[in-house]
Every structure is written in C-alpha cells, then in structure tokens.
C-alpha positions in Angstrom: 0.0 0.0 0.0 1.2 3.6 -1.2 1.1 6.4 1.3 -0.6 9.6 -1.0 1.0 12.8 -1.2 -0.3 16.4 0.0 -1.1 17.1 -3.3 -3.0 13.7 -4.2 -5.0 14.1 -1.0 -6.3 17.4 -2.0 -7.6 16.0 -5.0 -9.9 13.4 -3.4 -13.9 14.6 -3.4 -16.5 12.7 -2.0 -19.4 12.7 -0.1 -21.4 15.3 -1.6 -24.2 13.5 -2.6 -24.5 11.8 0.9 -23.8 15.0 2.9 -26.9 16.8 0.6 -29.2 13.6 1.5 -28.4 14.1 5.2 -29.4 18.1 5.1 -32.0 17.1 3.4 -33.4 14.6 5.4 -32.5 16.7 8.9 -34.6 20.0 7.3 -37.6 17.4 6.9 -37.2 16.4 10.4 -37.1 19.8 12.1 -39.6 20.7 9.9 -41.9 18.1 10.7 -41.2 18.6 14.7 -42.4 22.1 14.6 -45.4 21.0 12.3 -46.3 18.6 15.1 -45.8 20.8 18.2 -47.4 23.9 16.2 -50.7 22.1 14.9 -50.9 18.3 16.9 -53.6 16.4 15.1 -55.8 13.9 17.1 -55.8 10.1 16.1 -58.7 9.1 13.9 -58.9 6.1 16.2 
C-alpha cells in the first residue's frame, strides 16, 4: 500500500451527494417537529 502525497489528497472529493441527503433529510425532520408541536392532530382512532 502507497502512502498519498499532500497534493494527491487534495484532490480526493466525495461525499457530496450523501452530505446533501443528510441536510436534506434533517430540514424534513425539524420541519416536521415544529409541524407537530405547532398544529398536533388527534388520532382518527
């Protein structure tokens, strides 16, 4: 196994799709917290 160099490492990207997803999916969350504490709906049971 090679060890990379300074200027091989900065040329690695990744995660960027994954990172998006997981904004993504935390916005929904919070957003649906404060939908839930704002306006509670009863269950239709």
């Amino acid at each position: 196994m090679n060890e990379l160099t300074k200027p091989e490492l900065m040329e690695i990207n990744g995660g960027g799709i994954g990172v998006g997803l997981l904004i993504g999916a935390g916005i929904v969350f919070i957003i649906g917290v404060i939908d839930g504490y704002v306006r509670p709906l009863k269950c239709n049971r």
